[in-house]
C-alpha positions, 0 to 999 in steps of 0.5 A: 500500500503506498504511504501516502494512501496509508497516511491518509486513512490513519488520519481518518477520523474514526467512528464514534457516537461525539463528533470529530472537530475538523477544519473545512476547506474551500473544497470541503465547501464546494463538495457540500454545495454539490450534495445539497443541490443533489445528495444522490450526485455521484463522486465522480460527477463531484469529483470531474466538476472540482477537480480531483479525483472519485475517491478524494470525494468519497474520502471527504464525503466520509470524513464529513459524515464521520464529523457530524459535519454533514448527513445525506438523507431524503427530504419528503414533501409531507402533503404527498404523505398525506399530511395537511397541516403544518405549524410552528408552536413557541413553547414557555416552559417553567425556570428549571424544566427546558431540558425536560421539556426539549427532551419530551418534545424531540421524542413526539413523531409529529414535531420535526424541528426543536430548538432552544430561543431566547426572547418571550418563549424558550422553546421553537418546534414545528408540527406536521399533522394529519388534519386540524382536529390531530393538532388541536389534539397536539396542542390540547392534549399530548404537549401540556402532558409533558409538564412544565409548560406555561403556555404555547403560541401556534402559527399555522403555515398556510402557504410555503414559498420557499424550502432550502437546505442549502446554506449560502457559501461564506465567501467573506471567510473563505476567499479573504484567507480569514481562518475560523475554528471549530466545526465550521472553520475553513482555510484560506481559498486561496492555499486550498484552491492552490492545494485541490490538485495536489490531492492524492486519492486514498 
């Protein structure tokens, strides 16, 4: 095996349930933007796009998903599914009792988005329900049995107009050669531009 393949997949982050802090580069980037515009794109389309080779993506696209920095799944149109309703609830909770309330709230199948906020509420969720009479059984029933909520505040979603999952490219930090750190941290463009075709596939 040559050692710069036997280098590189020792330096693969291994796979563990806490996430691996790594640093994103300009071609990091550039393969997330791809996926998100078709998470089904094949490596080697990716790969003759930026640039570099099939298995250079299909390393980079593992240690992604390895890091928590990315995960590929299909998104489903929920009135295909049968669904009607769509809402967002804001969600007061008591002092002390986020952690289970947030705990609760992830576990309903109904709620597919929770988040801690701040300003007048504690707690973000969105809904996905059958029908008008499954969330006022939501909002009336299931959600005050969880305990330790003062109050709620629903706004039904009459019409969407625009769905991304694309999050816009940080051009500041990428191309000005600023550093960040952490998950989200990238390199200079322009010594990872310079890099990209020195890359060897694993």
């Amino acid at each position: 095996m040559p050692r710069a393949t036997r280098d590189r997949r020792a330096s693969l982050p291994a796979a563990t349930d806490a996430p691996v802090v790594i640093e994103l580069d300009h071609l990091d980037h550039d393969i997330i933007g791809h996926l998100q515009e078709d998470g089904r794109r094949p490596y080697r389309e990716i790969g003759r796009a930026l640039g570099v080779s099939e298995g250079t993506i299909r390393w980079r696209v593992r240690r992604l998903i390895e890091a928590q920095a990315l995960r590929v799944v299909a998104i489903a149109d929920p009135f295909r599914l049968g669904y009607r309703v769509l809402a967002f609830v804001l969600v007061s909770v008591e002092a002390g009792a986020n952690e289970k309330v947030i705990e609760a709230l992830v576990g309903f199948p109904e709620v597919t988005y929770v988040s801690a906020c701040t300003g007048r509420f504690d707690v973000y969720i969105q809904v996905v329900c059958r029908d008008h009479d499954h969330l006022y059984e939501l909002l009336s029933k299931t959600i005050p049995a969880v305990g330790g909520i003062v109050r709620t505040e629903t706004f039904t979603e009459l019409k969407m107009y625009k769905v991304s999952y694309r999050y816009p490219a940080l051009e500041d930090s990428v191309g000005s050669g600023r550093t960040q750190t952490g998950a989200g941290a990238v390199t200079s463009g322009r010594k990872a531009s310079a890099r990209r075709r020195s890359i060897a596939a694993p």
